[in-house]
N, C-alpha and C positions, 0 to 999 in steps of 0.2 A: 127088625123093629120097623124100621120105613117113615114113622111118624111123627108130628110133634109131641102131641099129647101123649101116644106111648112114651116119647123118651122120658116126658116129664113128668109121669106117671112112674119109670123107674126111677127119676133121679129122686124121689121125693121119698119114695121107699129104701133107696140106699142114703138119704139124708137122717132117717129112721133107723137104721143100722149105726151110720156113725151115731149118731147119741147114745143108743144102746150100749157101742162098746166104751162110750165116757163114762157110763152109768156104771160100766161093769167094773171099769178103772178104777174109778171113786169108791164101790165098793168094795175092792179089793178081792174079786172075784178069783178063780183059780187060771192062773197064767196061760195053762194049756186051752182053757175055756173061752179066752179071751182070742190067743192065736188062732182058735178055729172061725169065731165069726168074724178075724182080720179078713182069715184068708176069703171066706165067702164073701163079702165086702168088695176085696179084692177082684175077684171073679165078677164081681155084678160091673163094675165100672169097667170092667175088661169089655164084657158085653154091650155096654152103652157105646165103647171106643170102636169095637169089631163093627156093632151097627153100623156109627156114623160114618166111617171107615167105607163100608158096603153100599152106605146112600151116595157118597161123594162119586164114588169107582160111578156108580148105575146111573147119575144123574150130573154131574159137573162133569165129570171125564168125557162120558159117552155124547153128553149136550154140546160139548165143545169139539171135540172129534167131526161131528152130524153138522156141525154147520161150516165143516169144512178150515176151520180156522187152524194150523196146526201150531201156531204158535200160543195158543189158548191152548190148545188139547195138551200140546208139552209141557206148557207151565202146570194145568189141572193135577197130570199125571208128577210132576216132579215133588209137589204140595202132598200128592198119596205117598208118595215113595219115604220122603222124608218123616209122614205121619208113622210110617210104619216099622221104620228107623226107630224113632223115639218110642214107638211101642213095643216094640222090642227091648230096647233098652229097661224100661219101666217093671 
């Protein structure tokens, strides 16, 4: 992703997904049908997470590294390591 406006172009698109599956709740649509556009849901905010995940490593980590600071660069790096922890967990 790399960008602003692309993230918030997909967040707004997975904000359109969540309503959808409210919509499908409220209707009382078929459970199985509902689990599928969780899971895709799911997957798109994974994607948002993998991005921003990928900007921080290419651009906080490697920015702090480059100017030589390693106490910046370990902290950057310790902030991905954790992100990735909890994404994992998720």
């Amino acid at each position: 992703m790399g960008d602003k406006s692309g993230y918030l172009t997909r967040m707004k698109r997975i904000e359109g997904q969540a309503r959808g599956i409210a919509r499908m709740i409220d209707e009382e649509q078929y459970c199985i049908d509902i689990l599928t556009q969780v899971s895709a849901l799911t997957r798109a905010l994974q994607t948002v997470a993998t991005g921003l995940l990928d900007d921080h490593l290419k651009h906080c980590v490697l920015d702090a590294a480059r100017m030589g600071d390693e106490a910046a660069a370990q902290e950057k790096l310790q902030e991905a390591s954790d992100a990735i922890k909890r994404l994992v967990r998720s």
